[in-house]
BAZAPA-666852 format. One line per 8 residues: number of its first residue (from 1); their letters; for each residue x, y, z of C-alpha. Coordinates in nm, 3 decimals. Layout:
N
NUM	a	X/Y/Z  ...
# end
This chain:
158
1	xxxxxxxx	-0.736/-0.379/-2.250  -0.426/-0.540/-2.140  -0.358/-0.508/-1.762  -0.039/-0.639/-1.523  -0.238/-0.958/-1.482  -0.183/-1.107/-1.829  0.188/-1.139/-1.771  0.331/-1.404/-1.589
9	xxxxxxxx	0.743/-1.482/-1.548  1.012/-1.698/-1.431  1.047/-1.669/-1.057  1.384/-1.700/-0.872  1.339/-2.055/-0.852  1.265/-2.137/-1.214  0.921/-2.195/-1.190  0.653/-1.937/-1.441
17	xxxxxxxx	0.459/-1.731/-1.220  0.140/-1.556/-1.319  0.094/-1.167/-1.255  -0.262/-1.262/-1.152  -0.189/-1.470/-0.862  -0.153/-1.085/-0.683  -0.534/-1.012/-0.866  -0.683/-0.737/-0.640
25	xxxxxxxx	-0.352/-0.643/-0.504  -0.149/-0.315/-0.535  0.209/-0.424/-0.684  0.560/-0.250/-0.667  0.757/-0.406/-0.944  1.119/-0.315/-0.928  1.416/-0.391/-1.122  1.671/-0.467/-0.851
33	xxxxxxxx	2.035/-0.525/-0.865  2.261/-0.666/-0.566  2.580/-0.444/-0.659  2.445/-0.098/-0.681  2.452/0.248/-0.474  2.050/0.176/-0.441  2.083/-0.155/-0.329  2.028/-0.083/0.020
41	xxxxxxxx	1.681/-0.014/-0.052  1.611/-0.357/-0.058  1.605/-0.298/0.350  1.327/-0.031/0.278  1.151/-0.245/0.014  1.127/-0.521/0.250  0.998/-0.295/0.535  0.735/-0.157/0.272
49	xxxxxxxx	0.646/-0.515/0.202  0.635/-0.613/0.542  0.414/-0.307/0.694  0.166/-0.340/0.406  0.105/-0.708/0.244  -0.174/-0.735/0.500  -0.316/-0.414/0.352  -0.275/-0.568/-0.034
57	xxxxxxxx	0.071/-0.469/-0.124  0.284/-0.709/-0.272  0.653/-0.596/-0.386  0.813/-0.795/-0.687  1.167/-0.773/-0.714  1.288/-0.850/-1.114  1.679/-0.860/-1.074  1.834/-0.709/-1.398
65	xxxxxxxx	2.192/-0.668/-1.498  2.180/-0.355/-1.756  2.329/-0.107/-1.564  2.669/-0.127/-1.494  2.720/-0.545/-1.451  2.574/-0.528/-1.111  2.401/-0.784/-1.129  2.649/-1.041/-1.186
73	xxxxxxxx	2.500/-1.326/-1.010  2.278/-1.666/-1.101  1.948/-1.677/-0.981  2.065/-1.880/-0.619  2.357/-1.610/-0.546  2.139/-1.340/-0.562  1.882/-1.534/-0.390  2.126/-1.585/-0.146
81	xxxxxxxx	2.259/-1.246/-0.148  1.891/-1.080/-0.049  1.817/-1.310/0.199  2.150/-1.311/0.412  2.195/-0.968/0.342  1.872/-0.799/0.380  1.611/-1.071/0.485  1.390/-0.997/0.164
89	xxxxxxxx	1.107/-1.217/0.191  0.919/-1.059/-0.067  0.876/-1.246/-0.442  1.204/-1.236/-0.687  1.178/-1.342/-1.017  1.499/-1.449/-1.233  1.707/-1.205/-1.420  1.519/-1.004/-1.688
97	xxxxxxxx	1.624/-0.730/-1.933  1.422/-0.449/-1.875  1.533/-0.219/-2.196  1.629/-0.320/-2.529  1.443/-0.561/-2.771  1.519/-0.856/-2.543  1.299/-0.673/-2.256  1.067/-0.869/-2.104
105	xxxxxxxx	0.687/-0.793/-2.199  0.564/-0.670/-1.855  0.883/-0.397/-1.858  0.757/-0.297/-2.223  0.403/-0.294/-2.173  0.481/-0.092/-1.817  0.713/0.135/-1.958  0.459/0.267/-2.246
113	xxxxxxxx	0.183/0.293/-1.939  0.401/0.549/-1.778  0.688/0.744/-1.902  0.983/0.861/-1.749  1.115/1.166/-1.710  1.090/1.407/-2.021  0.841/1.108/-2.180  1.107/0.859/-2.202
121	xxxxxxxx	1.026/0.485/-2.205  1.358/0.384/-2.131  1.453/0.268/-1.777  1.811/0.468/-1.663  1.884/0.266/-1.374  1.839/0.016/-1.088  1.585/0.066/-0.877  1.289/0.218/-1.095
129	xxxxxxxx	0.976/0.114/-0.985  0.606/0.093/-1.134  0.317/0.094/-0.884  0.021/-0.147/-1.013  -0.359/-0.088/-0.873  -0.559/-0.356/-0.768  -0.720/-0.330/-1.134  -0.370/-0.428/-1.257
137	xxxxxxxx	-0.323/-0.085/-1.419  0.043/0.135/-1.389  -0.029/0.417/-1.187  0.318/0.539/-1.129  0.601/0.514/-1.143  0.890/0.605/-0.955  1.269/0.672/-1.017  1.598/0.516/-0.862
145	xxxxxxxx	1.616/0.781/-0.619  1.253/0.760/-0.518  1.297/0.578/-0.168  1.029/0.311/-0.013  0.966/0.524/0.201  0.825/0.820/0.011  0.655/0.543/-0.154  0.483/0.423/0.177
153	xxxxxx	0.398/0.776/0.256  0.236/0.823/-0.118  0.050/0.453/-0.002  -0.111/0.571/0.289  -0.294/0.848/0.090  -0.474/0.598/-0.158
# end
């Protein structure tokens, strides 16, 4: 059975980062952009991040430009862009394509775990995110509009 753990991918800084390095945590992967309506969640990701990692969270930001070129940047501006701009200290990983035959392989494997809305696979925006038990199995996941803090709340009752 295939679980998050046999993925790895690039991380902001170029270097190929196993999934199971976080084996045993709970992981939010999101598909961020720096140019987007939802960006500001990246405050409320962070604070998610921050409030739990000692409970076994770990957030992983995958920056994607699909929707609407908002993305526009290279690995170091957007780097640069979440730390000066929201003090994101979680892990980023370098640009991926989330939809499309070009996806990366965690985003397909993910996406067939659990469905969007109406049993769609496709991703519709920024800011989806897939929560990953400690097993390494998708559990949920959550739309754009679904803020950090509902997930925090939905958190505290596991």
């Amino acid at each position: 059975m295939t679980t998050a753990y046999d993925f790895s991918a690039r991380d902001i800084d170029g270097n190929e980062q196993s999934l199971g390095a976080w084996r045993g945590k709970t992981m939010l992967v999101v598909n961020v952009a720096s140019k987007c309506g939802f960006t500001p969640q990246y405050k409320g990701l962070e604070e998610l991040w921050r409030n739990h990692r000692d409970k076994g969270l770990v957030v992983l930001g995958f920056p994607c430009d699909q929707f609407g070129h908002q993305e526009p940047g290279d690995e170091a501006e957007i780097r640069n862009f979440c730390s000066t701009s929201y003090d994101v200290t979680f892990p980023l990983f370098a640009k991926v394509e989330v939809n499309g035959d070009n996806a990366h392989p965690l985003y397909k494997w993910m996406k067939k775990e659990q469905k969007g809305l109406l049993g769609t696979e496709a991703i519709k925006w920024n800011f989806t995110k897939f929560l990953i038990d400690a097993e390494g199995n998708v559990v949920k996941r959550y739309a754009p509009n679904d803020t950090p803090e509902k997930i925090g709340k939905d958190l505290q009752k596991r």
